[in-house]
N, C-alpha and C positions, 0 to 999 in steps of 0.2 A: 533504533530501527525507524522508529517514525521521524529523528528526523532526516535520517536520509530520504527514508519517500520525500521529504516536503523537500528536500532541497535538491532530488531529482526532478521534483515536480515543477518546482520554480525555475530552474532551467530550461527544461523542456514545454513545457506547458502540456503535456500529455496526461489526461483528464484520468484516464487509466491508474495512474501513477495517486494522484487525488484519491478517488474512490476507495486504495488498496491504503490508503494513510487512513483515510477515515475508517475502515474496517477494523483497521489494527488499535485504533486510539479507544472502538467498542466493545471491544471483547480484552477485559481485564484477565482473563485467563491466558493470553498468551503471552508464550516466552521466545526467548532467544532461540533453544532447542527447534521449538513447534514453529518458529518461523524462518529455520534456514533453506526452506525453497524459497523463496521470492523469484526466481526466473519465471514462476507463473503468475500473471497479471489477470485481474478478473474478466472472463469474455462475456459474462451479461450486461451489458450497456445501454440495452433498448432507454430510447427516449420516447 
């Protein structure tokens, strides 16, 4: 799963895409199962 984030990421350059690898690469708890939504991208972005 991570590395499709990354290698959608590095295509796209969609920072979105980044932040939702990084969440996934923290939380050693998640599986395959617990991550077949991915259509939803994180909407807090504030800078």
């Amino acid at each position: 799963m991570i590395d499709l984030t990354w290698k959608i990421f590095s295509q796209t350059g969609n920072i979105e895409t980044y932040l939702l690898m990084k969440e996934l690469e923290n939380d050693p708890d998640m599986t395959e199962n617990e991550s077949s939504d991915t259509n939803e991208l994180p909407v807090d972005t504030k800078m």
